[in-house]
TORKOL-4160 file (C-alpha; in steps of 0.2 Angstrom, whole numbers, padded with zeros to 4 digits, m for minus):
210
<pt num="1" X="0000" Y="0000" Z="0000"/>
<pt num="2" X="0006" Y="0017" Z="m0006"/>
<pt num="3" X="0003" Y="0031" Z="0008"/>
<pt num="4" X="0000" Y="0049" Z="m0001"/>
<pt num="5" X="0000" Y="0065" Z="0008"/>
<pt num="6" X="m0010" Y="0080" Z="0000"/>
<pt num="7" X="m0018" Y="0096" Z="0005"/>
<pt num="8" X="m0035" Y="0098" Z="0006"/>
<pt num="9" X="m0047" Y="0110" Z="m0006"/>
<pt num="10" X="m0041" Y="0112" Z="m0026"/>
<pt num="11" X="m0029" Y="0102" Z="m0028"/>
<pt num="12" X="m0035" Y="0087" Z="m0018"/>
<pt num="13" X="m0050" Y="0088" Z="m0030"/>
<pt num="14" X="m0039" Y="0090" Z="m0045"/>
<pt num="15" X="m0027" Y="0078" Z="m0040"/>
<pt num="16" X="m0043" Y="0063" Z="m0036"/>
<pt num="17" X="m0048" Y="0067" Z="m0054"/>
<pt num="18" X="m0030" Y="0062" Z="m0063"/>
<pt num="19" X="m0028" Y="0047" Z="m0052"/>
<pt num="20" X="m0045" Y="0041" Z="m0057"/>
<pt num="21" X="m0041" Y="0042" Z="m0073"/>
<pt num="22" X="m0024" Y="0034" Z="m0072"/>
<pt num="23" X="m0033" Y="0020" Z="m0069"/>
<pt num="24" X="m0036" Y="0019" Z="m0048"/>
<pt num="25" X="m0051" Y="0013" Z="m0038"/>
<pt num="26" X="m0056" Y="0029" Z="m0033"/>
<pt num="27" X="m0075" Y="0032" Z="m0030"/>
<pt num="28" X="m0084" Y="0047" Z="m0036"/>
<pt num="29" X="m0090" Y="0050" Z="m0018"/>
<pt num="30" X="m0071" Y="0049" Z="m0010"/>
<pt num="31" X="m0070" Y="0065" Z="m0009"/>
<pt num="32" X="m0086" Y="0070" Z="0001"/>
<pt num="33" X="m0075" Y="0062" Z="0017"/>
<pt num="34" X="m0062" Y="0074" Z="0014"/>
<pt num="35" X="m0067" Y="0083" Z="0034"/>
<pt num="36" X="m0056" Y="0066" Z="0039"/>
<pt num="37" X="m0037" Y="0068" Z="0041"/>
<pt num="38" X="m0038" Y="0050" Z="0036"/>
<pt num="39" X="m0044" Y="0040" Z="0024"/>
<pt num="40" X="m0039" Y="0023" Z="0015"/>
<pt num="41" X="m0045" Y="0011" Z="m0002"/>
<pt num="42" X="m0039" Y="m0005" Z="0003"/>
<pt num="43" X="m0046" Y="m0010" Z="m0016"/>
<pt num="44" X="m0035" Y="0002" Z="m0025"/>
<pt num="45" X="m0020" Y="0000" Z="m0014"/>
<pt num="46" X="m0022" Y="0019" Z="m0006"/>
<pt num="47" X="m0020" Y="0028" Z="0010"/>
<pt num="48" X="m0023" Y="0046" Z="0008"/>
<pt num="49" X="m0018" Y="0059" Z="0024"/>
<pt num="50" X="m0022" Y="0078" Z="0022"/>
<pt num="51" X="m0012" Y="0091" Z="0028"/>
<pt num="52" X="m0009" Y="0109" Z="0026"/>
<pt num="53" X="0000" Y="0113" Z="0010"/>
<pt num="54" X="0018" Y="0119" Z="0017"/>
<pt num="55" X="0016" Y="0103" Z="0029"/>
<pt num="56" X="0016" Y="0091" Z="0014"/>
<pt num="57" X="0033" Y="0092" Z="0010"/>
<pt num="58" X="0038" Y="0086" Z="0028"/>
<pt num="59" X="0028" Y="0072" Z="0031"/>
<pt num="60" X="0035" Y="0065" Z="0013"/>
<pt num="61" X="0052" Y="0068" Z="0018"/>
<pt num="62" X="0052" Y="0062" Z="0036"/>
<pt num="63" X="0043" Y="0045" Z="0028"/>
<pt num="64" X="0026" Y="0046" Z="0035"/>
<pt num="65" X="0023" Y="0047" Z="0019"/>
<pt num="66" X="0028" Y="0037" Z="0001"/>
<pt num="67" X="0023" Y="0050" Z="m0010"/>
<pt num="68" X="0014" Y="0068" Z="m0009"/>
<pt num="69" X="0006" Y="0079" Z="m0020"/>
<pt num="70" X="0009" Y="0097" Z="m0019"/>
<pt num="71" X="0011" Y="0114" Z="m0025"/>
<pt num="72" X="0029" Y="0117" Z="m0032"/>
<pt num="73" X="0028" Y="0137" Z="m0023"/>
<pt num="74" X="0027" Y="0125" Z="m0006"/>
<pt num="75" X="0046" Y="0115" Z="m0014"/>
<pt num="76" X="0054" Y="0133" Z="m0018"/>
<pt num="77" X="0048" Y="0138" Z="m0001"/>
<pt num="78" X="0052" Y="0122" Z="0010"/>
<pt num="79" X="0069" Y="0115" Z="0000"/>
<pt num="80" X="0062" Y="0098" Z="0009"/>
<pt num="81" X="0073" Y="0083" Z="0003"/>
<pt num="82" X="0062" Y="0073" Z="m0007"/>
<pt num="83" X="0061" Y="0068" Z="m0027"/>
<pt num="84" X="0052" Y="0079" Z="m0037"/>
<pt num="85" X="0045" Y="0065" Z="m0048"/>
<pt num="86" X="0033" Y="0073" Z="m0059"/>
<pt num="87" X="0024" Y="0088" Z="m0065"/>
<pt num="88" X="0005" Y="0087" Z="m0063"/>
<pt num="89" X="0000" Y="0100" Z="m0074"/>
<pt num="90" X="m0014" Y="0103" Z="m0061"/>
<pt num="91" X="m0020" Y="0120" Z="m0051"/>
<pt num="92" X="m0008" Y="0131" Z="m0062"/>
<pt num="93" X="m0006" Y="0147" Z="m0056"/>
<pt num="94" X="0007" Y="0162" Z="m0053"/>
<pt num="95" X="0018" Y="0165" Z="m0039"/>
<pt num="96" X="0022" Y="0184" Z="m0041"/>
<pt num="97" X="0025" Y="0200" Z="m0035"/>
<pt num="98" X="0012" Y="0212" Z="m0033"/>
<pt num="99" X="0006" Y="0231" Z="m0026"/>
<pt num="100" X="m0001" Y="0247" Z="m0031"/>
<pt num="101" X="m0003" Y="0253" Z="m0048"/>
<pt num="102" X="0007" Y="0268" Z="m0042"/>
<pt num="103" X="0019" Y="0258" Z="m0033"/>
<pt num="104" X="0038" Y="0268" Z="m0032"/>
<pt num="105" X="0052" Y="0261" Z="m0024"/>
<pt num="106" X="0053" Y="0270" Z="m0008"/>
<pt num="107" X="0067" Y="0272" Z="0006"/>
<pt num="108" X="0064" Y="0257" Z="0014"/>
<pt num="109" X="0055" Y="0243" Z="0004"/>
<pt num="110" X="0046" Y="0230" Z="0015"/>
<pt num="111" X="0038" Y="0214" Z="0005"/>
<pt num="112" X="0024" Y="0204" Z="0014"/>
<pt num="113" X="0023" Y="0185" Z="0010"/>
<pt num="114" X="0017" Y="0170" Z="0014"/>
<pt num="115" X="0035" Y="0164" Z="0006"/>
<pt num="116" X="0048" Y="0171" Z="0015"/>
<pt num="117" X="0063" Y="0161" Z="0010"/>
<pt num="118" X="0058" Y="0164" Z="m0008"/>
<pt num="119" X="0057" Y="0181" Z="m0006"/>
<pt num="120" X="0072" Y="0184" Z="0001"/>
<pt num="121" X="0081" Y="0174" Z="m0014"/>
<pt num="122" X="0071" Y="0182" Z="m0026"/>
<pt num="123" X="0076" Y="0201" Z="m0022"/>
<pt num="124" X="0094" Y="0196" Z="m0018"/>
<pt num="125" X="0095" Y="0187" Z="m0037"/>
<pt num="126" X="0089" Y="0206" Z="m0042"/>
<pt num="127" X="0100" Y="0215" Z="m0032"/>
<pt num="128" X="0087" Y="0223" Z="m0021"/>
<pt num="129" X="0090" Y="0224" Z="m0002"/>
<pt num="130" X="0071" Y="0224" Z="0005"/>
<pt num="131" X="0065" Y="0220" Z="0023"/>
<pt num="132" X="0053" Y="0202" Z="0022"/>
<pt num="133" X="0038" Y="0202" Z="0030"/>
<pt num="134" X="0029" Y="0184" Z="0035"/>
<pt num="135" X="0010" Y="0184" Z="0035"/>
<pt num="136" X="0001" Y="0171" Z="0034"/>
<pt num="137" X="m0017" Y="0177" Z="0027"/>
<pt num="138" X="m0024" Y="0189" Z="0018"/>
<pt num="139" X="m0006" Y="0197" Z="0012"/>
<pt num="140" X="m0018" Y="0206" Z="0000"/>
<pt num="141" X="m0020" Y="0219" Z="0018"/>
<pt num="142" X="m0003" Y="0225" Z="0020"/>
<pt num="143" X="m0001" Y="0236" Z="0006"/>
<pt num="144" X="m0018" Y="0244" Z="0010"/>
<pt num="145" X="m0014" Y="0247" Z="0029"/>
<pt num="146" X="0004" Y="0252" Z="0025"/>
<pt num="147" X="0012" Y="0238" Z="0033"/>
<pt num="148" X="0024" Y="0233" Z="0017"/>
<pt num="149" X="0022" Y="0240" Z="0000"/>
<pt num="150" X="0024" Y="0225" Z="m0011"/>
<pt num="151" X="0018" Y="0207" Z="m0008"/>
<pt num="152" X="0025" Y="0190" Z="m0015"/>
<pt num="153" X="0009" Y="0179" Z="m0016"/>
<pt num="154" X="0000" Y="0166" Z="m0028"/>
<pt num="155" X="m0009" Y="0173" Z="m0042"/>
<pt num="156" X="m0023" Y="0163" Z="m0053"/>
<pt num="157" X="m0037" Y="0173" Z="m0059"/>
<pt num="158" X="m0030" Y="0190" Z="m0053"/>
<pt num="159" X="m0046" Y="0194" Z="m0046"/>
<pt num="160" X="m0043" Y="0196" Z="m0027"/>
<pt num="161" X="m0028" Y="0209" Z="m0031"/>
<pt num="162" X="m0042" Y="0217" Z="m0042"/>
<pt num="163" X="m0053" Y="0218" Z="m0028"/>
<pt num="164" X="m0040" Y="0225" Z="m0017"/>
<pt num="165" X="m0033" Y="0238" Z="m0029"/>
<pt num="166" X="m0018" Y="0229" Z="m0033"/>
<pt num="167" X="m0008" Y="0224" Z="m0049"/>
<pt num="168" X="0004" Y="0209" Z="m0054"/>
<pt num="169" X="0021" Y="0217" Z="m0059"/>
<pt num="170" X="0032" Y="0204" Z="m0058"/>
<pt num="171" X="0029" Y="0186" Z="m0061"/>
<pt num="172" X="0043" Y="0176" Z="m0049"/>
<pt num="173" X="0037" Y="0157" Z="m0055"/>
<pt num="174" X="0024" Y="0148" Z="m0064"/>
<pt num="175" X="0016" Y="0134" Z="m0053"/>
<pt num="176" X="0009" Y="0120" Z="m0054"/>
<pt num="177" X="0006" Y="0104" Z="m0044"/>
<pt num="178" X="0021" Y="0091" Z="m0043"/>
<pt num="179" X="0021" Y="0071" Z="m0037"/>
<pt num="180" X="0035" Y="0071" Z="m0025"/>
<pt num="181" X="0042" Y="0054" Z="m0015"/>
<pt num="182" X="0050" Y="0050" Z="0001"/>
<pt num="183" X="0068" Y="0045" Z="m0003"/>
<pt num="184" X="0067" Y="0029" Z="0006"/>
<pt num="185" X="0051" Y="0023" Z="m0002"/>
<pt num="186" X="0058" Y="0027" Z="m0019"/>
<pt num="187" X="0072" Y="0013" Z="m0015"/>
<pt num="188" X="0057" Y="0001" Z="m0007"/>
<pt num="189" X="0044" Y="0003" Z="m0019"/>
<pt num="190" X="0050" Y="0008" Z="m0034"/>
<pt num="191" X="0039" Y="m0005" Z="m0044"/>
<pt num="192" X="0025" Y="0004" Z="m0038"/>
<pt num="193" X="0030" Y="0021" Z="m0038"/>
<pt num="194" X="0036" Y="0020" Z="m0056"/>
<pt num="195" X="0019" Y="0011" Z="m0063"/>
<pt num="196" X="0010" Y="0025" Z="m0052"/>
<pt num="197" X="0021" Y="0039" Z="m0062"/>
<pt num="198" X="0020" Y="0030" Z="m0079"/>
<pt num="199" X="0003" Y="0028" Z="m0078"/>
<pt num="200" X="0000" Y="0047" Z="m0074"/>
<pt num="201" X="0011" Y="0052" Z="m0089"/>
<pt num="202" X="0002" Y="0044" Z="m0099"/>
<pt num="203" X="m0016" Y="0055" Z="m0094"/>
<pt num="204" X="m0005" Y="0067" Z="m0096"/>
<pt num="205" X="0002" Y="0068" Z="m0111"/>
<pt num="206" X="m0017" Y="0062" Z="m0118"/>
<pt num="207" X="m0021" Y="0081" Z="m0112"/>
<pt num="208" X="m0039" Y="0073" Z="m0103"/>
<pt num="209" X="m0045" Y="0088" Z="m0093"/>
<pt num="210" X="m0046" Y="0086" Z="m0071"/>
């Protein structure tokens, strides 16, 4: 049996979707039991765990679990060690700078984020020496209250910076969800892991929507 870490909401949703399709025993109502932190399919070979998103990364490296689907803005934050296996191509979205549509660098930049370690990285790579901020919700506020004047924060639609009076002005990475495996379960179920992975390439590569 394969133990999978994933967070809950989106991508869980998304991610039920491909493995259906790669061929797994998942029932149309699975989902629906999604409240539990917990759940297992003993007929497809399956035991699911849901955690918070940053969290996934370090319960698939300290081998709780095999495997973990997550968002690769949580792997540029966390630097776990796991194997990045494989690209999803599921919940696509931005991670990205944003503020003001009048934004000017002032004296002493600040940049609110969710993503600290990325953001740090990201304005020392452009030679830009800012103060970083951790949040950890609604970073959309702290350009509106004066706290920092730029965020670093997923982007999809664009709509909830809209909302706020904010704009995308730099785009840092384009995300997407990624398979990733314990490094130790790799080694000890490779035969599963792999047919796992080669099945999901091929839904993949078909293009069939999630």
């Amino acid at each position: 049996m394969l133990t999978i870490a994933m967070p809950k909401g989106r991508i869980f949703e998304e991610a039920l979707c491909l493995l259906r399709q790669a061929g797994l025993a998942i029932p149309e109502e699975f989902a629906e039991h999604s409240r539990k932190l917990t759940l297992t399919l003993p007929e497809a070979g399956l035991s699911f765990f849901l955690a918070k998103p940053m969290d996934v990364p370090t319960y698939v490296e300290y081998g709780v679990a095999d495997i973990g689907i997550v968002g690769k803005d949580v792997l540029l934050e966390e630097e776990r060690d796991v194997y990045e296996l494989l690209d999803l191509q599921i919940s696509p979205c931005r991670l990205s700078v944003a503020g003001k549509p009048d934004w000017k660098p002032p004296l002493y930049p600040r940049v609110a984020t969710k993503y600290p370690q990325v953001a740090t990285r990201y304005f020392k790579e452009q030679g830009q020496q800012v103060e970083v901020i951790h949040l950890n919700g609604s970073i959309e506020l702290a350009p509106i209250v004066g706290l920092a004047d730029r965020i670093v924060d997923i982007v999809s639609t664009g709509r909830t910076l809209k909302e706020n009076g904010l704009v995308e002005l730099e785009v840092i990475a384009t995300v997407t969800s990624r398979l990733i495996a314990n490094r130790g379960s790799y080694r000890m179920k490779t035969q599963m892991i792999t047919f796992l992975c080669e099945q999901l390439t091929s839904v993949i590569q078909e293009g069939v929507s999630v």
